[in-house]
C-alpha positions as a Python dict, from the first residue, in 0.01 Angstrom:
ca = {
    (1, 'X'): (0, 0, 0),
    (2, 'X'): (-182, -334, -61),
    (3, 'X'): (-86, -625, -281),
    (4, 'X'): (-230, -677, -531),
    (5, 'X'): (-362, -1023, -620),
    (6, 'X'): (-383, -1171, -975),
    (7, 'X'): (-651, -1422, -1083),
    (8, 'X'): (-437, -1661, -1077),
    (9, 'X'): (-393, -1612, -733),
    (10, 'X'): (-30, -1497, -741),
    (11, 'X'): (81, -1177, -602),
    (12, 'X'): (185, -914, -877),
    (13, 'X'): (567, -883, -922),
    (14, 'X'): (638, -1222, -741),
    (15, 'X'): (779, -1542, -900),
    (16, 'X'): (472, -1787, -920),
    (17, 'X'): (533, -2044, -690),
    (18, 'X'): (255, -2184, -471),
    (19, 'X'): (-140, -1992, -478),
    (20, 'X'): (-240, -1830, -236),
    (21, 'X'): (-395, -1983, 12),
    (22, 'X'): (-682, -1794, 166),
    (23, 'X'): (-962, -2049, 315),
    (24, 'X'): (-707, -2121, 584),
    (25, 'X'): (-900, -2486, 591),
    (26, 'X'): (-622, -2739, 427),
    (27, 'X'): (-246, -2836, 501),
    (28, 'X'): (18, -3031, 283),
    (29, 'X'): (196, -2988, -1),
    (30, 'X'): (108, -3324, -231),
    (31, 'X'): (-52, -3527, 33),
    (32, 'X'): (-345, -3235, 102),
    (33, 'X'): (-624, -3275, 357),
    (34, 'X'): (-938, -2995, 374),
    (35, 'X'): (-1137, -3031, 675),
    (36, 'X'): (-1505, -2897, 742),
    (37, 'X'): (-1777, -2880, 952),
    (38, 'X'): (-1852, -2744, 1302),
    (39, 'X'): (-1898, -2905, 1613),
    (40, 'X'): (-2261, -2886, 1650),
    (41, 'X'): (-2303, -2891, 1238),
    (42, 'X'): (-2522, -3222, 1107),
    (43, 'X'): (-2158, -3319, 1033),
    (44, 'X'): (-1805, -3277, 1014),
    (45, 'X'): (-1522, -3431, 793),
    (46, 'X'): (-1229, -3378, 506),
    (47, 'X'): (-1121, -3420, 125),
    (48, 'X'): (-772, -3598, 119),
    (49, 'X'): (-609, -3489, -229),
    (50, 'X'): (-333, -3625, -335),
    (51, 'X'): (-326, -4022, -232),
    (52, 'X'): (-177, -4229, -431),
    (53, 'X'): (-367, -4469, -643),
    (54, 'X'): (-388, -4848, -565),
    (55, 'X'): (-401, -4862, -183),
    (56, 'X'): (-611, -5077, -43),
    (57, 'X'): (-885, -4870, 230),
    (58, 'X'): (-1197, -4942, 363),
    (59, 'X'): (-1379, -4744, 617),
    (60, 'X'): (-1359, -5041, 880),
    (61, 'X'): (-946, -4983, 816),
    (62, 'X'): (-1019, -4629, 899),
    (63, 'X'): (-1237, -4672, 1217),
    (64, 'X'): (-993, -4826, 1465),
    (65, 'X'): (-832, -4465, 1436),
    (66, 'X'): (-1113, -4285, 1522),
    (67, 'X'): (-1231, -4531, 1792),
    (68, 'X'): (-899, -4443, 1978),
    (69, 'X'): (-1011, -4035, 1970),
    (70, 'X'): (-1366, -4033, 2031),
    (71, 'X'): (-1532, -3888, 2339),
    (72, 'X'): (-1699, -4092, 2622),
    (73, 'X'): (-1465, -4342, 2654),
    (74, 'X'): (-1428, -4273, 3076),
    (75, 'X'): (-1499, -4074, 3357),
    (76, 'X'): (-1175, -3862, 3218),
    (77, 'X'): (-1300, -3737, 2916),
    (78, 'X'): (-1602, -3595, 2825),
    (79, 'X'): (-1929, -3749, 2829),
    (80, 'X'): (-2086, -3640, 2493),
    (81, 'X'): (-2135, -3974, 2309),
    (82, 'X'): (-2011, -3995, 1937),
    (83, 'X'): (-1994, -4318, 1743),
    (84, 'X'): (-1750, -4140, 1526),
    (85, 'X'): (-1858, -4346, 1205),
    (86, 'X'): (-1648, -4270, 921),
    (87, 'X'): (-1791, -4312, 596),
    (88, 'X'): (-1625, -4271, 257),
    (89, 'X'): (-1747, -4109, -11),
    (90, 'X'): (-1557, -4046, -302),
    (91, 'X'): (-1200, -4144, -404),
    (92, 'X'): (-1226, -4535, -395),
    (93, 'X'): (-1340, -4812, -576),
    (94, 'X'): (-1379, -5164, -511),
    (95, 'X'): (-1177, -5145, -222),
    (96, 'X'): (-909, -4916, -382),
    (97, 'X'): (-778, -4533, -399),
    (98, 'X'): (-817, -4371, -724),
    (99, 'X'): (-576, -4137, -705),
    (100, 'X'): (-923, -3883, -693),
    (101, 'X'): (-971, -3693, -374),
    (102, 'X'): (-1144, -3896, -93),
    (103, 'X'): (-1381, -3751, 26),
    (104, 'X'): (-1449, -3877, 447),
    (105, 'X'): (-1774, -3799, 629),
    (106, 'X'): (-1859, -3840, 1000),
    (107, 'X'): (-2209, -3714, 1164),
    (108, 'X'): (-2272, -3566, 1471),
    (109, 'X'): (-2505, -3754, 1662),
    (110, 'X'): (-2540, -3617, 1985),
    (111, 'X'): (-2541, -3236, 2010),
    (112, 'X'): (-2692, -3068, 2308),
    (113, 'X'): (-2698, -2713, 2200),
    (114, 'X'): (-2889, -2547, 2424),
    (115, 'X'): (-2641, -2616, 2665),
    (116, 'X'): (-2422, -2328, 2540),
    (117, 'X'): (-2722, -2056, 2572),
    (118, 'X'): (-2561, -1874, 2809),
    (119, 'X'): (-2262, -1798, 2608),
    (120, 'X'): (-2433, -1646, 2294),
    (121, 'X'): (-2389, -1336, 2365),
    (122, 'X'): (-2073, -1388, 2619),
    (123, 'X'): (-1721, -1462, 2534),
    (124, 'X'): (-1533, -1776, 2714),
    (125, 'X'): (-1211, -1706, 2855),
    (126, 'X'): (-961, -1888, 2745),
    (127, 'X'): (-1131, -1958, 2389),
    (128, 'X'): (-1139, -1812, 2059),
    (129, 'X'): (-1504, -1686, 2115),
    (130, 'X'): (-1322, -1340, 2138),
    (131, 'X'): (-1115, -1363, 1848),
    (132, 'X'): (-1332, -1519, 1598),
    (133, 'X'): (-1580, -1215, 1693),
    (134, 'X'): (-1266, -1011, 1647),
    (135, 'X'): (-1230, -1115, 1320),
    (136, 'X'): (-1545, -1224, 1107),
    (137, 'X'): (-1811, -1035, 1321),
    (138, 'X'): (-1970, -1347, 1350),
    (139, 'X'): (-1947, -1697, 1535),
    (140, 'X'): (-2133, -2020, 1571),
    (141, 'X'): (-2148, -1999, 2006),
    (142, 'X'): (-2256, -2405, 2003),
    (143, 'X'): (-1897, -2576, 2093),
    (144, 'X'): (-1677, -2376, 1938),
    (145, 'X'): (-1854, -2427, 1603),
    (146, 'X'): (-1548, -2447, 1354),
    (147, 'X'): (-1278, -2417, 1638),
    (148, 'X'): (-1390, -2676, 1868),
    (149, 'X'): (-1174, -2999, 1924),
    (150, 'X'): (-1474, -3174, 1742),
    (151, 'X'): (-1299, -3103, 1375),
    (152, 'X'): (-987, -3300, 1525),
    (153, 'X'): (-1156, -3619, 1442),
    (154, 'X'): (-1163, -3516, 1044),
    (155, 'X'): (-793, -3532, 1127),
    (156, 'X'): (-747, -3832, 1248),
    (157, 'X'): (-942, -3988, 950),
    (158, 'X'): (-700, -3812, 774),
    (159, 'X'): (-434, -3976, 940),
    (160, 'X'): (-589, -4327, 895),
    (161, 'X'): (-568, -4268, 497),
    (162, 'X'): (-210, -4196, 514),
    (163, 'X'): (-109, -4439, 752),
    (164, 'X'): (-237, -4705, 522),
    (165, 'X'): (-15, -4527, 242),
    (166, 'X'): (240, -4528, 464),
    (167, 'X'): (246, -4902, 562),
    (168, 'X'): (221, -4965, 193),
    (169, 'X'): (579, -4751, 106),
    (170, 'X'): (737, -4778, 469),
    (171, 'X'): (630, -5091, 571),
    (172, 'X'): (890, -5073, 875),
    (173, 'X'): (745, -4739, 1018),
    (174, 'X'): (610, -4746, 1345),
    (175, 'X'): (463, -4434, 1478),
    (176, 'X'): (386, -4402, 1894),
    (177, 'X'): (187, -4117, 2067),
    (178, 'X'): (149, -4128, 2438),
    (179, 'X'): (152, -3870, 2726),
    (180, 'X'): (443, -3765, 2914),
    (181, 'X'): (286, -3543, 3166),
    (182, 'X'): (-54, -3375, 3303),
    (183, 'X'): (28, -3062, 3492),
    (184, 'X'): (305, -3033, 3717),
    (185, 'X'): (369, -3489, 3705),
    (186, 'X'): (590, -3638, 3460),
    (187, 'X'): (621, -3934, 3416),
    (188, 'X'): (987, -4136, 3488),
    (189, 'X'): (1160, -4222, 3186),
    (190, 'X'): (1352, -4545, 3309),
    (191, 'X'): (971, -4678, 3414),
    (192, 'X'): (869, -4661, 3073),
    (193, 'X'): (695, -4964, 2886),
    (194, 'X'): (509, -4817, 2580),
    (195, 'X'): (331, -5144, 2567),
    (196, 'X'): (97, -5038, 2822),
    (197, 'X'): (34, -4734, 2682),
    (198, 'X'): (-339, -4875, 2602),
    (199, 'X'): (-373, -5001, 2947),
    (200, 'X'): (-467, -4722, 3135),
    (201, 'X'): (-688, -4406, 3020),
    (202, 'X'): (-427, -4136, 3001),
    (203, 'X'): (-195, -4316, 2702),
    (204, 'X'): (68, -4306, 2974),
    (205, 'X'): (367, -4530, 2938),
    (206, 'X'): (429, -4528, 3325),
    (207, 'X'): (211, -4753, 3483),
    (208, 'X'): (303, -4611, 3836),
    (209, 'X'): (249, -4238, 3721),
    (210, 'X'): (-94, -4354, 3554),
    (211, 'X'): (-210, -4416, 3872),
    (212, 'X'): (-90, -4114, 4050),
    (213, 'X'): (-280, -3907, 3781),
    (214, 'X'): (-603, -4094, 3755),
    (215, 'X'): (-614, -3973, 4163),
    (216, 'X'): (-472, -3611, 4057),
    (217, 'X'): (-744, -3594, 3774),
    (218, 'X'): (-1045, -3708, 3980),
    (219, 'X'): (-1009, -3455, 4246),
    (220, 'X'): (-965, -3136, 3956),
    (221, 'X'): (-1290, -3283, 3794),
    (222, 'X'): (-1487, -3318, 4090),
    (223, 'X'): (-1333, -2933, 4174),
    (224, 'X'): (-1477, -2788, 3839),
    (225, 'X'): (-1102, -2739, 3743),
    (226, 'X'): (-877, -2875, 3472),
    (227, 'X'): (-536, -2907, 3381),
    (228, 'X'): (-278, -2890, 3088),
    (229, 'X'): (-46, -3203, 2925),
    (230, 'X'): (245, -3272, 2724),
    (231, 'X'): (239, -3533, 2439),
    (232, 'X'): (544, -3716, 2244),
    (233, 'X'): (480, -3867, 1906),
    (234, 'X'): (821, -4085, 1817),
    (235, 'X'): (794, -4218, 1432),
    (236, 'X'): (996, -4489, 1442),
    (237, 'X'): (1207, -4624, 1047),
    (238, 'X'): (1195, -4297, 902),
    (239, 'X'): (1386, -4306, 610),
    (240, 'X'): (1746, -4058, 596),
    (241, 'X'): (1647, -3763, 324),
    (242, 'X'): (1299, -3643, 375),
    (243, 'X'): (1256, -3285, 425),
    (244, 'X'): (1456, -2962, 273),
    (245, 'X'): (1723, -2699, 371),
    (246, 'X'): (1530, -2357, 503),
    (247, 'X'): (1179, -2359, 364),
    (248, 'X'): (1071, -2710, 323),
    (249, 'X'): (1236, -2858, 644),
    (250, 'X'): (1063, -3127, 760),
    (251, 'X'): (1035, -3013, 1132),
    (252, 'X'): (899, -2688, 1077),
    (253, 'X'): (600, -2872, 865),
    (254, 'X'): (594, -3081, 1205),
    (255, 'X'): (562, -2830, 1419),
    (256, 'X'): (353, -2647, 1201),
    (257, 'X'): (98, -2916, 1196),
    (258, 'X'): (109, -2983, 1557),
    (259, 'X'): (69, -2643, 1643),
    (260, 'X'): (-283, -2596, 1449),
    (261, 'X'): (-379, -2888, 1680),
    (262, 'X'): (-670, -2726, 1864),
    (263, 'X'): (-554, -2610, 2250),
    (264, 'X'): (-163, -2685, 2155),
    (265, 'X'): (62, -2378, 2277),
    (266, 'X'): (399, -2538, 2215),
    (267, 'X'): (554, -2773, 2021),
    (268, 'X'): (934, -2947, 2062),
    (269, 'X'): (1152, -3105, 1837),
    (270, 'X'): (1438, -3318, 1987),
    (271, 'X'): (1563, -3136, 2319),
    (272, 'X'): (1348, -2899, 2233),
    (273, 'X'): (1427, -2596, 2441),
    (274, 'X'): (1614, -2854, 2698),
    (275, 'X'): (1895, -2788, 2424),
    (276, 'X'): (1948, -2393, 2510),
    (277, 'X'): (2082, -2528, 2828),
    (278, 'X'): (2323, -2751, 2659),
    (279, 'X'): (2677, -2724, 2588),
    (280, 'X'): (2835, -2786, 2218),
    (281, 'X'): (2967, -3082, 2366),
    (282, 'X'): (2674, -3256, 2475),
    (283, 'X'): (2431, -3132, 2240),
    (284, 'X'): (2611, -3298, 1915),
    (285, 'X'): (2497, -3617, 1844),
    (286, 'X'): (2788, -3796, 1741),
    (287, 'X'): (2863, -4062, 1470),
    (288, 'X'): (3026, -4404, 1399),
    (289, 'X'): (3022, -4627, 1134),
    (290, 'X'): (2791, -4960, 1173),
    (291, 'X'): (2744, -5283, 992),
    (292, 'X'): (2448, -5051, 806),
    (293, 'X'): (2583, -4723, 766),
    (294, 'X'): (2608, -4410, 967),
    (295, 'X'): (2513, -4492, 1337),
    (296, 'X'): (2436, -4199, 1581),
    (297, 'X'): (2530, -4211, 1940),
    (298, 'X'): (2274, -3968, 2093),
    (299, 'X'): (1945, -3823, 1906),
    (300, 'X'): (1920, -3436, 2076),
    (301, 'X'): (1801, -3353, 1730),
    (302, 'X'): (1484, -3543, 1768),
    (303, 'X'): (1578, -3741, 1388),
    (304, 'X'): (1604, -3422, 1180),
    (305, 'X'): (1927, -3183, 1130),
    (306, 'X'): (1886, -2888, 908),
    (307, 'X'): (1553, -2974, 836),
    (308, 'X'): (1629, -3323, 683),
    (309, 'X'): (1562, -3659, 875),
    (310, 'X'): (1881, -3868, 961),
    (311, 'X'): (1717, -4216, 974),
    (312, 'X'): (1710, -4173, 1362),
    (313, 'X'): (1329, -4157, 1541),
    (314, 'X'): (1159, -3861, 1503),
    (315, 'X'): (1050, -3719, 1813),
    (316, 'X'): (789, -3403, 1844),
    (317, 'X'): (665, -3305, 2189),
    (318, 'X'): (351, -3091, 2233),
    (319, 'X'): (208, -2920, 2517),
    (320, 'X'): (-137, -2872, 2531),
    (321, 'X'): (-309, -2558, 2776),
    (322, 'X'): (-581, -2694, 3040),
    (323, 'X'): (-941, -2741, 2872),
    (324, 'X'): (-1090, -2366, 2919),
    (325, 'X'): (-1438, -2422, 2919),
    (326, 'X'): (-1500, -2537, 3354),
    (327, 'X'): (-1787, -2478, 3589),
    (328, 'X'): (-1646, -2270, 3800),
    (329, 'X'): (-1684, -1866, 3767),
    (330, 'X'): (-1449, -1648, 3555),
    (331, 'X'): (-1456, -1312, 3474),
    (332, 'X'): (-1524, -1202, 3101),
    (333, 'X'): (-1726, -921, 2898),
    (334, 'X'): (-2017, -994, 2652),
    (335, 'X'): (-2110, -823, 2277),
    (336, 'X'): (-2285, -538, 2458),
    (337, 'X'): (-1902, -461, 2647),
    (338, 'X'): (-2091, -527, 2987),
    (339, 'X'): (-1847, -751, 3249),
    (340, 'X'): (-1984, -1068, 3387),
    (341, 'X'): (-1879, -1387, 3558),
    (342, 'X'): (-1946, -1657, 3330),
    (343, 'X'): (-1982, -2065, 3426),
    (344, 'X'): (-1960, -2280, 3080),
    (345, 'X'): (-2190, -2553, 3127),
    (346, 'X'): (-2186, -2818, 2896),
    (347, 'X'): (-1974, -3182, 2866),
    (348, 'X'): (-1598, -3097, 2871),
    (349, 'X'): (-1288, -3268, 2916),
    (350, 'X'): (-1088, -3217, 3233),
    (351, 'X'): (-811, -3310, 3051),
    (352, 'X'): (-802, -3225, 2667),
    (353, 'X'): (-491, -3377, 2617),
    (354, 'X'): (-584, -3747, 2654),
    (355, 'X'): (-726, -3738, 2331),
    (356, 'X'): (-510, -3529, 2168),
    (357, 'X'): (-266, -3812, 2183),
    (358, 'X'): (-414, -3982, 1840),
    (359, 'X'): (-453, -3668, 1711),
    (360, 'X'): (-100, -3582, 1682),
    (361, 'X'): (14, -3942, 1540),
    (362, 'X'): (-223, -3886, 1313),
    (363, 'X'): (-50, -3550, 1194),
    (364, 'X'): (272, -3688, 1200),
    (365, 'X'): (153, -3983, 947),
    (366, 'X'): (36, -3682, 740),
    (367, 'X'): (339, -3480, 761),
    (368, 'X'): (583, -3801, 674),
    (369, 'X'): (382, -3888, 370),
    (370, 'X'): (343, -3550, 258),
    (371, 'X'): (706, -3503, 277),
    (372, 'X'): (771, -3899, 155),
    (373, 'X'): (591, -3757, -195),
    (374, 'X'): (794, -3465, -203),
    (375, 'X'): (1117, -3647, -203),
    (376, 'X'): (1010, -3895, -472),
    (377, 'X'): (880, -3628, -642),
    (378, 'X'): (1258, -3381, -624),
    (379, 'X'): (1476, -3665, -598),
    (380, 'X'): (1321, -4063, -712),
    (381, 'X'): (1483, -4188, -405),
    (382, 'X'): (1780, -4126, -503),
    (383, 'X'): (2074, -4088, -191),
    (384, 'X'): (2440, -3985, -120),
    (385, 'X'): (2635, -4283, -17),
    (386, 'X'): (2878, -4283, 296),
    (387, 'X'): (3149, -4546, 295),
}
């Protein structure tokens, strides 16, 4: 039997809690970002809802953020070249939030959409060509349209506006992305320096593996072929108390968000699923009492237990598959159900993980104010006191 739906937008019989949401286009809870626009669209962008008022934002704070993202940047990522302007539109004045939505706007500048003729009436493998067919009947074939990595950089100017929130009510939170492996190479943990994170093109922390995969990268490029990555994002000075018990925890909203990332097929929190192999024993992270408080001796929970932060780091891992659209032949079928071999021409990334990197510090920055507002708005702060 179907539901039925009230005006209101509240399922009949149910206790009225949170709308519906059916445009499937925004996430948060207080702190909400919408994002629209297509990949070959005059231009893409979001409404952030839900800032508070008072912080000080300008577009040029904004632009560093998507500078770090955009394409073109090397021979490693690909070639289309996007300024990535950001432009603000609504939500601040003289140099200030409003506490009115924001609304962020960044063109497209350098389509080439006949380069995906061949694939009008062909599906990719590996996309969502397929699916989106599947399910609306109709898709726009130039990049991906709505699911192309493209609408990541509406994200990340997301992520700029809370970060700037963020460094207002946090001031001692530090959040890190970088890349902990590309294919089969990982990097080695006890080499790690994220201070060169920015000095090579892969966001890699290990100078010596940075090297090794710039060699490793070159020859899959040059062989039509591309490979898969994992990503960290570590938030360093979260505060103890942000998140809920079962349906507000703060890591699924994590993983949540990192998992709408566009090509991300798993996400970790912690251990991750390194902690199914772990005993009681060496999985607990065990306590003390220090000159501040509670001090931890291990963090296998990645800074969250039972869906609430403990003060520790938060850490969220993310893998992301390799970049589907190559030059070499695969086999697919087209809208007429005819099979074909199909070569996806066009400027692609042999390595869509690189830039995913900003992309998922810019989700966590969403997530942790989203779920900073919450708390303020359930508890004022308030916190149980140990000792």
């Amino acid at each position: 039997m179907l539901e039925v739906v009230c005006r209101q937008g509240y399922a009949a019989g149910t206790p009225r809690r949170r709308p519906l949401q059916m445009s499937f286009n925004t996430f948060g809870h207080i702190f909400r970002v919408t994002t629209w626009g297509e990949s070959h669209g005059p231009a893409i962008g979001c409404t952030v809802d839900g800032c508070p008022p008072g912080v000080a934002i300008s577009e040029g704070d904004l632009q560093p953020y998507l500078d770090a993202r955009k394409p073109g940047q090397n021979k490693f990522t690909t070639q289309r070249k996007e300024p990535d302007e950001v432009r603000i539109l609504s939500g601040v004045f003289e140099g200030r939030t409003t506490g009115t939505p924001i609304q962020l706007m960044i063109e497209n500048t350098d389509q080439r959409s006949k380069d995906y003729g061949d694939i009008a009436q062909a599906f990719r493998p590996g996309h969502a060509d397929v699916t989106y067919h599947q399910k609306y009947g109709v898709r726009d074939y130039r990049g991906g349209g709505r699911s192309s990595a493209r609408e990541t950089a509406a994200r990340v100017a997301a992520g700029g506006v809370a970060r700037l929130v963020l460094a207002q009510m946090l001031p001692g939170l530090r959040i890190t992305g970088y890349m902990v492996a590309m294919g089969t190479q990982g990097i080695d943990r006890a080499r790690t320096d994220l201070r060169t994170i920015r000095d090579n093109p892969f966001w890699c922390p290990d100078p010596v593996a940075a090297g090794a995969w710039a060699t490793y990268l070159d020859g899959l490029r040059l062989s039509h072929n591309s490979v898969g990555a994992v990503i960290e994002v570590v938030a360093d000075g979260v505060p103890a108390g942000l998140g809920a018990p079962l349906y507000g925890k703060l890591d699924s909203d994590l993983a949540a968000a990192m998992m709408s990332i566009n090509a991300v097929k798993g996400v970790e929190i912690g251990d991750g699923m390194a902690a199914a192999s772990l005993t009681g024993v060496e999985n607990a992270d065990e306590m003390r009492m220090g000159a501040d408080g509670v001090e931890f001796l291990s963090n296998h929970a990645g800074g969250i237990l039972g869906g609430i932060s403990s003060g520790q780091p938060v850490v969220v891992r993310f893998a992301v598959k390799p970049t589907s659209s190559i030059l070499t032949p695969r086999r697919t079928v087209n809208t007429a159900g005819a099979e074909v071999d199909l070569v996806t021409k066009g400027r692609h990334d042999p390595c869509v993980g690189i830039r995913a990197v900003p992309v998922g510090e810019a989700m966590m920055a969403c997530v942790l104010l989203d779920h900073l507002l919450l708390d303020r708005g359930q508890t004022g702060g308030a916190r149980g006191q140990i000792g």
